[in-house]
C-alpha positions as CSV (number, residue, x, y, z in Angstrom):
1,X,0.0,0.0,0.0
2,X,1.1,3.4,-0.7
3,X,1.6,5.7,2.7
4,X,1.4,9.6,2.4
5,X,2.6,11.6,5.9
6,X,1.7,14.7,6.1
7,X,2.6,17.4,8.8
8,X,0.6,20.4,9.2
9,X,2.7,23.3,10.1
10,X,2.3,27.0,11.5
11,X,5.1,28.9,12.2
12,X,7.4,25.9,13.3
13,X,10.8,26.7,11.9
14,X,12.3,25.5,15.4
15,X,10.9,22.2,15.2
16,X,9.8,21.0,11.5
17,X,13.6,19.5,10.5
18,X,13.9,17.2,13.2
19,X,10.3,16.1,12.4
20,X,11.1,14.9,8.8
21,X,14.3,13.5,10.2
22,X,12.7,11.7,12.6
23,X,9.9,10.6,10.2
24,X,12.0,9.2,7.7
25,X,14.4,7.5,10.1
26,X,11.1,5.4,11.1
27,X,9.4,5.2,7.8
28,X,12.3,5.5,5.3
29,X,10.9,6.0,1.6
30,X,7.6,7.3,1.9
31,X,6.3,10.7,0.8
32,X,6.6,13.8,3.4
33,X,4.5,16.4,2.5
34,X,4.5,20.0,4.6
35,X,1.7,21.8,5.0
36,X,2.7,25.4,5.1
37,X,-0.9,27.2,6.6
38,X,0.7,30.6,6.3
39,X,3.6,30.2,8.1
40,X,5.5,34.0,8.7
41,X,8.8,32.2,9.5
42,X,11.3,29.5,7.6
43,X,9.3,26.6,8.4
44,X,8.4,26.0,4.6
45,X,11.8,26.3,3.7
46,X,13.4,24.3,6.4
47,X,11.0,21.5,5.1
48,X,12.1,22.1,1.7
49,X,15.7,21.5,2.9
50,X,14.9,18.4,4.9
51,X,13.3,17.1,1.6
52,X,9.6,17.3,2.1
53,X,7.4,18.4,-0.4
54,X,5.7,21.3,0.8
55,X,2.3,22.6,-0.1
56,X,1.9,26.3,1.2
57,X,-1.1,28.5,1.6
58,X,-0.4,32.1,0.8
59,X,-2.1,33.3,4.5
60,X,-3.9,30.8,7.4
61,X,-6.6,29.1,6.5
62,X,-6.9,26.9,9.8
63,X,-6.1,23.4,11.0
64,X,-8.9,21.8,9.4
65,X,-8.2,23.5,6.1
66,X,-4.4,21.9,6.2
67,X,-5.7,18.4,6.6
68,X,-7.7,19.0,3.8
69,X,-5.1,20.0,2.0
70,X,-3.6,17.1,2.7
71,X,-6.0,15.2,2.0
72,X,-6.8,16.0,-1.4
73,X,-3.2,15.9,-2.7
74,X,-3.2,12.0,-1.4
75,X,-6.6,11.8,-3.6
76,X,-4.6,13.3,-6.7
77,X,-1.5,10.9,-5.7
78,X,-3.6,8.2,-5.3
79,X,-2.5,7.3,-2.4
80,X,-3.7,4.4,0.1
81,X,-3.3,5.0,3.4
82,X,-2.3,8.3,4.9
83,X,-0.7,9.6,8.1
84,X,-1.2,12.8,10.2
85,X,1.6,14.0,12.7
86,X,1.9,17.5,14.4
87,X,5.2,19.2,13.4
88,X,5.6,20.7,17.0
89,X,7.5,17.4,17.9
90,X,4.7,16.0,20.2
91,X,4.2,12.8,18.2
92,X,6.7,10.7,18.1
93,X,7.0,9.0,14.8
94,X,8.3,5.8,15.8
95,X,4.6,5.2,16.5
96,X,3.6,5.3,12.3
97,X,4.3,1.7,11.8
98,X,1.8,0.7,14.8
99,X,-0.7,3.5,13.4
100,X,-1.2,2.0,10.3
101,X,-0.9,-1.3,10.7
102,X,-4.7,-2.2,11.4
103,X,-5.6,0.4,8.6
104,X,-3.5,-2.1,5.9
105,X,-4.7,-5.4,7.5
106,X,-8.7,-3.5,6.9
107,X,-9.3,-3.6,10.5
108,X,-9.8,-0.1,10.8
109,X,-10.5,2.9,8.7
110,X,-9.3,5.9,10.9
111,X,-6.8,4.8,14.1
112,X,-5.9,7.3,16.4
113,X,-2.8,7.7,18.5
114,X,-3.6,8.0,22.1
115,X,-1.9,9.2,24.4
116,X,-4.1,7.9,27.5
117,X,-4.2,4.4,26.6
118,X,-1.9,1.7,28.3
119,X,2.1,3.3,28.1
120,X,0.3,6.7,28.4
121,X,1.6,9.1,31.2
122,X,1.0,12.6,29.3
123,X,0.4,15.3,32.1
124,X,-1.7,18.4,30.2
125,X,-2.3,21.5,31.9
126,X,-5.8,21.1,34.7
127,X,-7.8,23.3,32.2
128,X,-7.1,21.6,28.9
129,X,-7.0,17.6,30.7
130,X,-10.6,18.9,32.1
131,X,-11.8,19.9,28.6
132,X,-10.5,16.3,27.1
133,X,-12.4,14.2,29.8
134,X,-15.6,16.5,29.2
135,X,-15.2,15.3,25.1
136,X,-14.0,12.3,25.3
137,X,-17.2,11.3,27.4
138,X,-19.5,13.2,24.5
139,X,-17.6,11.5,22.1
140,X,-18.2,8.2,23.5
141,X,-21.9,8.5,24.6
142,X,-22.3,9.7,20.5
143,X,-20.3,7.2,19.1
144,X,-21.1,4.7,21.6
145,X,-17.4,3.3,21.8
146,X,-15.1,4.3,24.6
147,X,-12.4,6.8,22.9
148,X,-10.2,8.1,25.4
149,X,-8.5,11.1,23.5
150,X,-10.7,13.1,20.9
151,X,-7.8,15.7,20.1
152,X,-5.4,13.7,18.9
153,X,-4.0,15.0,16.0
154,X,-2.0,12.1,15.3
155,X,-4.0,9.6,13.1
156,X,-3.7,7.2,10.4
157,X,-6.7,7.3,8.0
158,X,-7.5,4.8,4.7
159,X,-8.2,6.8,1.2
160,X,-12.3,6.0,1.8
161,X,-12.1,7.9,5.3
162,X,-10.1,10.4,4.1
163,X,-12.2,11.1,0.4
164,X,-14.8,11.7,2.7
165,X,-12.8,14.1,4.7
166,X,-11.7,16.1,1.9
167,X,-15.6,16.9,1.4
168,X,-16.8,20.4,2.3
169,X,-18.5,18.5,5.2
170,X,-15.6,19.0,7.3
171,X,-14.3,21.7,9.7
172,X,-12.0,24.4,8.5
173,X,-10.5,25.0,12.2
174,X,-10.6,22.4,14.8
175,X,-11.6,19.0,13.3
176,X,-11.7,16.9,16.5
177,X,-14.4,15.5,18.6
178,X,-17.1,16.1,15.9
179,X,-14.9,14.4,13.1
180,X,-14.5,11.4,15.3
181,X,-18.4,11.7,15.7
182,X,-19.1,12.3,11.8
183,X,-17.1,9.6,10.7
184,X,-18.6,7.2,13.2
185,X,-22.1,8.5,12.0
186,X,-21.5,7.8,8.2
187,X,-20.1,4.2,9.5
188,X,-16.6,4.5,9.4
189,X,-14.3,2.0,11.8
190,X,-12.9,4.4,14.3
191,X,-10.2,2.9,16.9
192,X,-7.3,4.3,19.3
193,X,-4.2,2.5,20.0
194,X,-1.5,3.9,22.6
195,X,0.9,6.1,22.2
196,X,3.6,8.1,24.2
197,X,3.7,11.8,23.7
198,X,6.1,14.4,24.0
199,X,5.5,18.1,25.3
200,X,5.6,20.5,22.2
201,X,8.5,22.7,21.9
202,X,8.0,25.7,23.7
203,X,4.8,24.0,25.2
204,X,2.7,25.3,22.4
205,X,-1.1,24.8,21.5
206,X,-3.4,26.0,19.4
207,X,-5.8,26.0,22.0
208,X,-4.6,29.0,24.2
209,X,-6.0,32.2,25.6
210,X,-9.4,33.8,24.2
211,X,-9.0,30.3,22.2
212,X,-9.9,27.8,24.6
213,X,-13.2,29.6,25.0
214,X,-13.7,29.9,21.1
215,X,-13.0,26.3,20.8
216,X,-15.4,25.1,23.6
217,X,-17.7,26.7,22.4
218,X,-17.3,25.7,18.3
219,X,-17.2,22.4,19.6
220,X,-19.8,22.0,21.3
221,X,-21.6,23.4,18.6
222,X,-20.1,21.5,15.8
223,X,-21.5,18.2,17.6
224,X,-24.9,19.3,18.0
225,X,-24.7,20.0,14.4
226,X,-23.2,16.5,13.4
227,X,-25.7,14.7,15.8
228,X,-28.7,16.2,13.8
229,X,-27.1,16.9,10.3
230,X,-27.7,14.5,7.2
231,X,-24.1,13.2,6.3
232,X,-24.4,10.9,3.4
C-alpha cells in the first residue's frame, strides 16, 4: 500500500527539521508532504531543505483546512493510506508503523494515537485535561465506543475515510471531537491505539488564551450540528 505523511505546520521553523528526520528514520521511503498554513517564518523552507514536499497557503486558512489540504493531494496521488503528525515534535513518529498497521490489515478505517491508553503518562495542563475528559465522554456516549482522547491529532486514515474528509463536510479549524463523531455516523471504523507523547517545543497549543473559550464553544456546537445533520 502506498503511505502519504503529512505534517501540518504554522510557524514551526524551530521544530519541523527534526520532524522529517525523525519521520524518515522510522518510515524511510515514503512521501513527506508539509503543509505550510501561512507560516510568517522559515518553516516551509526548512522542510524544503529536509526534503519534504511542501504545499503552502499564501495566509492561514486553519487546521482543518491543512488536513484538507492534505488530504486531497493523497486523492490526486492516489495514495492508500495516509498519516497525520503535528510538526511541534509532540508525536513521536516511531509510533507510524503501529498506526497503520490495522488500517492495511482493513481492520480499521481511521486509528488514532492515544496518548491515555496503556504506556500513556502525558500530564496536560488542569484546564485543557478537564476539557478532554468532558469530550472524550461526548464522544463516547455519540459514538457509543469508549475513545479516550478526541484531540489527537495524530492519526492514520484509509483513502475512503479520508475522500470523505476532503468533502466540504468538514471543519476548516478544529476537526476533533465532531470528526470522530461524523465519521462514526457515516459508518466509518474508528479505533485508538496507545501512544507516548512528548510536550511540544515551547509548550505550544493552538488551544490557548481567548481560544480555549472559542473552541469550547465551536465544539460543542459543531457536535450538535453533526448529531442532527444529514451526512451521506
Amino acid at each position: 500500500m502506498k503511505v502519504l505523511i503529512i505534517i501540518p505546520a504554522l510557524n514551526e521553523e524551530a521544530s519541523i527539521s527534526r520532524v522529517i528526520e525523525e519521520i524518515r528514520a522510522g518510515v524511510a521511503n515514503q512521501e513527506i508532504v508539509v503543509v505550510n498554513d501561512g507560516s510568517t517564518d522559515g518553516t516551509a523552507v526548512e522542510a524544503e531543505h529536509s526534503g519534504a514536499t511542501v504545499l503552502s497557503h499564501h495566509f492561514n486558512l486553519g487546521y482543518g483546512a491543512t488536513l484538507q489540504t492534505g488530504y486531497k493531494y493523497a486523492l490526486h496521488k492516489d495514495y492508500d493510506v495516509l498519516v497525520q503528525i503535528d510538526a511541534d515534535g509532540q508525536h513521536d513518529p516511531s509510533y507510524i508503523l503501529r498506526l497503520i498497521e490495522p488500517v492495511c490489515e482493513n481492520r480499521a478505517d481511521v486509528v488514532i494515537g492515544s496518548r491515555f491508553l496503556g504506556e500513556g503518562n502525558y500530564e496536560m495542563p488542569f484546564a485543557r485535561r478537564c476539557g478532554s475528559i468532558i469530550f472524550s465522554k461526548i464522544t463516547t456516549i455519540l459514538t457509543g465506543q469508549k475513545v479516550t482522547d478526541p484531540t489527537s491529532g495524530f492519526r492514520a486514515i484509509s483513502r475512503k475515510a479520508f475522500a470523505f474528509c476532503a468533502r466540504d463536510i468538514y471543519p476548516s479549524d478544529f476537526p476533533d471531537a465532531d470528526v470522530l463523531i461524523m465519521l462514526k455516523k457515516a459508518g466509518f471504523r474508528v479505533i485508538e491505539v496507545p501512544v507516548k507523547m512528548r510536550p511540544s517545543a515551547g509548550n505550544k497549543t493552538m488551544h490557548s488564551g481567548l481560544r480555549t473559550v472559542y473552541y469550547v464553544f465551536k465544539m460543542f456546537l459543531s457536535i450538535f450540528v453533526t448529531v442532527f445533520r444529514e451526512i451521506l
